[in-house]
C-alpha positions as CSV (number, residue, x, y, z in Angstrom):
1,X,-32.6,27.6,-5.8
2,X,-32.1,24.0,-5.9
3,X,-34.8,21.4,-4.3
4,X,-34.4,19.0,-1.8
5,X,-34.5,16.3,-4.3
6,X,-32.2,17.9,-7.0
7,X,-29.8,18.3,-4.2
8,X,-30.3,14.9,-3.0
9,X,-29.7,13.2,-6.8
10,X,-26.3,15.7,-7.2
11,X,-25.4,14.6,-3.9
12,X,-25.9,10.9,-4.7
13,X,-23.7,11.4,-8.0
14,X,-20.8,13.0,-6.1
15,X,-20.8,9.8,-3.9
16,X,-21.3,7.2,-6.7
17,X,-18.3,9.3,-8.8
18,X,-16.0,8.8,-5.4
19,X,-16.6,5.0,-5.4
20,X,-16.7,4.6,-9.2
21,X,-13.1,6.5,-8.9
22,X,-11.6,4.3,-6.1
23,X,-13.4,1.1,-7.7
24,X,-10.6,1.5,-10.8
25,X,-8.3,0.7,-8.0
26,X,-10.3,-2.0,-6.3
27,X,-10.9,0.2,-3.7
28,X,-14.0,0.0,-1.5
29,X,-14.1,3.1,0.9
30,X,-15.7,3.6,4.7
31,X,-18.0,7.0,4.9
32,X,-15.6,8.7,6.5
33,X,-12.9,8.0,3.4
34,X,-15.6,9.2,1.0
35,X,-16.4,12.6,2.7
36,X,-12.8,13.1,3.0
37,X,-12.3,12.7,-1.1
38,X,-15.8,13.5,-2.5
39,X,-15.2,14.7,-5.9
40,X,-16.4,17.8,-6.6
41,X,-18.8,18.9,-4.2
42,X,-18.6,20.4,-0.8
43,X,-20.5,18.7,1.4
44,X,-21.2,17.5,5.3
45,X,-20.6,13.8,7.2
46,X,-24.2,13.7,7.1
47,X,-25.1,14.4,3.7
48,X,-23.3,12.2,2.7
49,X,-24.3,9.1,5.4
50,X,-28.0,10.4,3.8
51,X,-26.7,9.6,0.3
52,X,-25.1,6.5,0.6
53,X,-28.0,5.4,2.6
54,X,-30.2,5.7,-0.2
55,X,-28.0,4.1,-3.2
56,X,-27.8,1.5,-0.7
57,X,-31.6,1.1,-0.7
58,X,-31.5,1.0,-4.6
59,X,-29.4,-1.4,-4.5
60,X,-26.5,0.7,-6.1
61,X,-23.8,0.3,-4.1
62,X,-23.6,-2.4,-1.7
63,X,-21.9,-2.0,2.3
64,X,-19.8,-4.5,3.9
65,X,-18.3,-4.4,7.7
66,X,-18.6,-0.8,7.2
67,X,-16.9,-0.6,3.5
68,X,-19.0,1.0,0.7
69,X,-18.7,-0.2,-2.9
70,X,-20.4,-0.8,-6.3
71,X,-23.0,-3.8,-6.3
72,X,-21.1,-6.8,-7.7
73,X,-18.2,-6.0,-6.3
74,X,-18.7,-7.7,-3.1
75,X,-14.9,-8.9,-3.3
76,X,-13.7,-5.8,-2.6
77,X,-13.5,-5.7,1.4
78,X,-11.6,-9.0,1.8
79,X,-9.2,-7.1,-0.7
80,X,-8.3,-4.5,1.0
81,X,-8.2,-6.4,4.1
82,X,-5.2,-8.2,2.2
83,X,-3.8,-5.2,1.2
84,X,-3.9,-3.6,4.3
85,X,-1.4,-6.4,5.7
86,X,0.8,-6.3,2.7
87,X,0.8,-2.5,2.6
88,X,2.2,-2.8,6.3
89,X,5.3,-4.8,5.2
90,X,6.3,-2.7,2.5
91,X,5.7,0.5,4.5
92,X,8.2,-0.5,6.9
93,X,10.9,-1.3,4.2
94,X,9.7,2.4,2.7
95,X,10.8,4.3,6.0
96,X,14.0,2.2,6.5
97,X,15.2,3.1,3.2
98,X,14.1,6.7,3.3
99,X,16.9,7.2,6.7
100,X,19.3,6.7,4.7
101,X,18.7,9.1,2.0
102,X,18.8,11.4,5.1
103,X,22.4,11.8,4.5
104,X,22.1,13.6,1.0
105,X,21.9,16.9,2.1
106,X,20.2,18.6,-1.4
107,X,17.2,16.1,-0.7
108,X,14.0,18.2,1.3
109,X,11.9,15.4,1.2
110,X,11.2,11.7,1.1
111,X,7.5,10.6,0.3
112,X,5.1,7.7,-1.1
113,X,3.1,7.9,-3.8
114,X,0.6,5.1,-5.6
115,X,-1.5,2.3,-4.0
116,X,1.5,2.2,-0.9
117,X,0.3,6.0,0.4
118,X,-3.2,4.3,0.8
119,X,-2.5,1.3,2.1
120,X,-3.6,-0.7,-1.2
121,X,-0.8,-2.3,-2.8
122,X,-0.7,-6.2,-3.4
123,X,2.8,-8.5,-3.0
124,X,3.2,-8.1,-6.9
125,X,3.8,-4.0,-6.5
126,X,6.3,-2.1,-6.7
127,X,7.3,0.6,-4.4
128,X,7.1,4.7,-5.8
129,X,9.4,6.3,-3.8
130,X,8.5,10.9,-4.3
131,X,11.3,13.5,-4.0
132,X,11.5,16.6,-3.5
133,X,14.9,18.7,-4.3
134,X,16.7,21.6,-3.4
135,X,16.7,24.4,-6.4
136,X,18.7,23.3,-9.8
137,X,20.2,20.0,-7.8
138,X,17.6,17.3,-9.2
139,X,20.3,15.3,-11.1
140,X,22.9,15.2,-8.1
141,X,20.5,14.1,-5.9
142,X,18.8,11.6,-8.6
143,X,22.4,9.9,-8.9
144,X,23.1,9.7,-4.9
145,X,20.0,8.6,-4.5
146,X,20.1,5.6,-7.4
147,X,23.6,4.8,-6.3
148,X,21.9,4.0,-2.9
149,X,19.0,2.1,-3.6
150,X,21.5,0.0,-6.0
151,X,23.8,-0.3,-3.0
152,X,20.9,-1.2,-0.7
153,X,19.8,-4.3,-3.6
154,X,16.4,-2.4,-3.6
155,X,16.6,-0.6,-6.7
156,X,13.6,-1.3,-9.1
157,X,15.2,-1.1,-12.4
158,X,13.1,-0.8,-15.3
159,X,14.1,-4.0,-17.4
160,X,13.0,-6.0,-14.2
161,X,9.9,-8.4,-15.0
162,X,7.0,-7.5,-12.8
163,X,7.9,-10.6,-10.0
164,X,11.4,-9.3,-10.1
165,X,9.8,-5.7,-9.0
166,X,7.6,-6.3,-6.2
167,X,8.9,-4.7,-3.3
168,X,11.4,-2.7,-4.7
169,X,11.6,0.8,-4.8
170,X,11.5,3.2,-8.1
171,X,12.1,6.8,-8.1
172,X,8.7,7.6,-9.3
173,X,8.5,11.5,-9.5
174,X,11.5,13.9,-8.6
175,X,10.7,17.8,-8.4
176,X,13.0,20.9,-7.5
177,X,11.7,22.9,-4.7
178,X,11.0,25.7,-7.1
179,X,9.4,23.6,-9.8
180,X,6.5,21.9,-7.6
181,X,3.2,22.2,-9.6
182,X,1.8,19.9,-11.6
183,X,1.6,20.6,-15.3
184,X,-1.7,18.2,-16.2
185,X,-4.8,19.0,-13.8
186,X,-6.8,16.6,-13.8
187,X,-8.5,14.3,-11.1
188,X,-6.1,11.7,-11.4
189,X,-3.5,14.3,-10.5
190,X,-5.3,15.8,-7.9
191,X,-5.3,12.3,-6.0
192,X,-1.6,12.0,-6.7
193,X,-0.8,15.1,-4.7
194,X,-3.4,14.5,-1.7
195,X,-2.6,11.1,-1.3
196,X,1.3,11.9,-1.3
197,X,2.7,10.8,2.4
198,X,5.5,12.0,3.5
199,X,8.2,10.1,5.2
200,X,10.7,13.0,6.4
201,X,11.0,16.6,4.9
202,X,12.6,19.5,5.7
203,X,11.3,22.9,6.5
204,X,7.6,21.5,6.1
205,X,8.4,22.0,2.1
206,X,5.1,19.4,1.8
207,X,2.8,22.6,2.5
208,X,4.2,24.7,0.0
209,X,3.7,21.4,-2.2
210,X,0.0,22.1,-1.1
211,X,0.2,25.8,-2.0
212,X,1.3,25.4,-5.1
213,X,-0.6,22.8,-6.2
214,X,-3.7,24.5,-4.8
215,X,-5.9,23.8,-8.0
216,X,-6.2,20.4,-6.6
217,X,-9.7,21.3,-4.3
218,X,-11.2,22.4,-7.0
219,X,-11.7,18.5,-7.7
220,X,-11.6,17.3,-3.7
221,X,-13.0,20.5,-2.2
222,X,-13.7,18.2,1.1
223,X,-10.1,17.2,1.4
224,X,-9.0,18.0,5.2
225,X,-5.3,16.2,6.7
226,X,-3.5,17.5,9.7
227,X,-1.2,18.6,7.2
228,X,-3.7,21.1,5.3
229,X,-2.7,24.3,6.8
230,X,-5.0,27.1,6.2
231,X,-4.5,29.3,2.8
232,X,-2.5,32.2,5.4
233,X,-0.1,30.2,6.3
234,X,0.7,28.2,3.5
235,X,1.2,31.6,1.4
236,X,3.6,32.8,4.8
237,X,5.6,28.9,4.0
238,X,5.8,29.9,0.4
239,X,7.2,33.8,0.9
240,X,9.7,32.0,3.5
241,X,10.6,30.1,0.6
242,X,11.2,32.2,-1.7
243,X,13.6,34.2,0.8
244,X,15.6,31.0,1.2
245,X,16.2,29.7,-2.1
246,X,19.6,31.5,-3.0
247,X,20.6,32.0,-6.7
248,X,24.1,32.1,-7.5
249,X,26.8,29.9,-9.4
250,X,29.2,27.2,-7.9
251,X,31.0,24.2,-8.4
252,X,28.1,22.1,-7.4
253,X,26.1,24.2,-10.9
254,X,28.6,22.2,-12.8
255,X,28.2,19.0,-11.0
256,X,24.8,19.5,-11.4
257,X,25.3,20.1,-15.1
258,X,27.5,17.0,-15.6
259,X,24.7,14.5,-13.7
260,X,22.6,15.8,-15.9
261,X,24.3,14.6,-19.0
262,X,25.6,11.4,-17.8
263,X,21.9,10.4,-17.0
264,X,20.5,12.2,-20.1
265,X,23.3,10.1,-22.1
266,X,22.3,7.0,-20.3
267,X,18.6,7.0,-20.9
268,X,18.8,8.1,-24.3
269,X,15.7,8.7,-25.9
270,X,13.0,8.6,-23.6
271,X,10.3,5.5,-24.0
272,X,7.6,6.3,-23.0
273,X,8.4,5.7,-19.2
274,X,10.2,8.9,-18.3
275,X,9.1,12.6,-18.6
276,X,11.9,15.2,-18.6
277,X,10.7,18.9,-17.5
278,X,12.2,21.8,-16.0
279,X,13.3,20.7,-13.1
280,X,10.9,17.4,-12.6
281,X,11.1,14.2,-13.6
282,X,8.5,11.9,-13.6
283,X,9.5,7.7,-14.4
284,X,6.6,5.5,-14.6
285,X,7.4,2.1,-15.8
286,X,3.8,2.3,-16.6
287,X,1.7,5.4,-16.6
288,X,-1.7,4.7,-15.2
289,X,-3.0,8.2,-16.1
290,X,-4.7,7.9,-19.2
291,X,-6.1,4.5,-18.7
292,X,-7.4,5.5,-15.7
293,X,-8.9,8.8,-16.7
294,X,-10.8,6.8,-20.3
295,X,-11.9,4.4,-17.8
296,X,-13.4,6.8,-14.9
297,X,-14.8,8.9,-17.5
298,X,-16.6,6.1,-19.3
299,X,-17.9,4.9,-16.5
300,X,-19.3,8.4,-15.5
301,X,-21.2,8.0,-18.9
302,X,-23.0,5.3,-17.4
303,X,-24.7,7.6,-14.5
């Protein structure tokens, strides 16, 4: 068995790895925010108030109008406090945009990823629009829904200059319904899937995006949303699922095949800013996931 102390120092390194994770992102956090993504340790509200209390007192982390973060990072607060109001703006844009993709009938949902889902993205950001798909119609709906942010003027296109991007929306991440796990698991990909918000779906496909992506409390084991259904019923979503997704050949398999490569064409050889898989795509003008993961774990070096 552990002692109190030996709990009490894990405990305190669970907290400092939260805020030393959301700090890559400028990101100062309330308790409650840290409880909710603790990395890697189960824990209580009030084991967590205990811990912070004392890294406070050692002067490791600093608090400010009830936002914790590492000393000498006292700019933090007023930050997100900036954010907050910009994140607002954009939101509203995000929802406006995602009606009208209501009308493509092969799309099951319409979500935000990145800084936006937190409320933490700055007037220079862009907007990362997440879709999910109905089985083997990825392209189709990728074209219909490209063809309407164009239409809109609120495409972000990848040429674009970073000023020339802010505020408009790119088609981060596209999955099948079928196809929803995540290849690379990792902590940066667990945070990607938890922080996803939904802005409409259909048939509550965002809990079998849970279920399948499961592997992701292994890394925020004290991860609870209204959304997080318990392990029962998610498995009872999935089986519906499965019993709904119909396998057979049509015209629209041929469609689907011709999007396919008229957008393959297009983009050529891929540079570095879009990953092709089985029924996912993932564009990222620029892929924070390495950088981040070097800098978190370096950081963790430091404890």
């Amino acid at each position: 068995m552990f002692s109190t102390g030996s709990n009490n120092i894990n405990m305190e390194k669970a907290v400092l790895k939260t805020l030393i994770y959301a700090d890559i992102f400028d990101y100062p956090l309330t308790v409650f925010e840290i409880h909710k993504w603790l990395i890697g340790r189960k824990a209580n509200l009030r084991q967590v108030e205990s811990a912070l209390g004392r890294l406070v007192k050692s002067s490791k982390l600093k608090v400010q109008n009830g936002h914790y973060f590492l000393s000498g990072r006292e700019s933090l607060p007023l930050k997100r406090l900036r954010r907050e109001r910009q994140s607002k703006e954009y939101l509203k844009k995000a929802q406006l945009i995602a009606q009208f993709l209501k009308i493509i009938p092969t799309i099951k949902l319409v979500g935000i990823s990145g800084g936006l889902a937190l409320n933490n993205t700055s007037k220079t950001d862009d907007i990362d629009l997440f879709v999910i798909t109905s089985k083997k119609r990825l392209w189709i709906s990728r074209l219909l829904i490209l063809s309407l942010l164009s239409l809109t003027g609120q495409r972000r296109k990848a040429i674009y200059s970073k000023r020339q991007a802010a505020g408009k929306l790119c088609l981060n991440t596209i999955l099948e319904e079928d196809c929803l796990e995540q290849s690379n698991k990792d902590i940066y990909l667990a945070h990607e899937v938890l922080q996803m918000k939904a802005l409409w779906q259909r048939n509550d496909i965002s809990s079998k995006y849970l279920l399948d992506n499961d592997w992701v409390f292994k890394f925020l084991p004290n991860w609870i949303s209204d959304a997080r259904l318990t392990i029962k019923d998610l498995r009872l979503t999935r089986k519906n699922y499965k019993s709904k997704i119909i396998n057979h050949k049509s015209l629209f398999d041929y469609v689907e095949n011709l999007a396919k490569w008229w957008q393959l064409k297009i983009m050529q050889q891929p540079k570095g800013m879009e990953r092709i898989a089985e029924g996912a795509l993932y564009f990222h003008p620029k892929d924070y996931r390495l950088t981040v993961l070097q800098e978190y774990n370096l950081q963790l070096k430091k404890l």
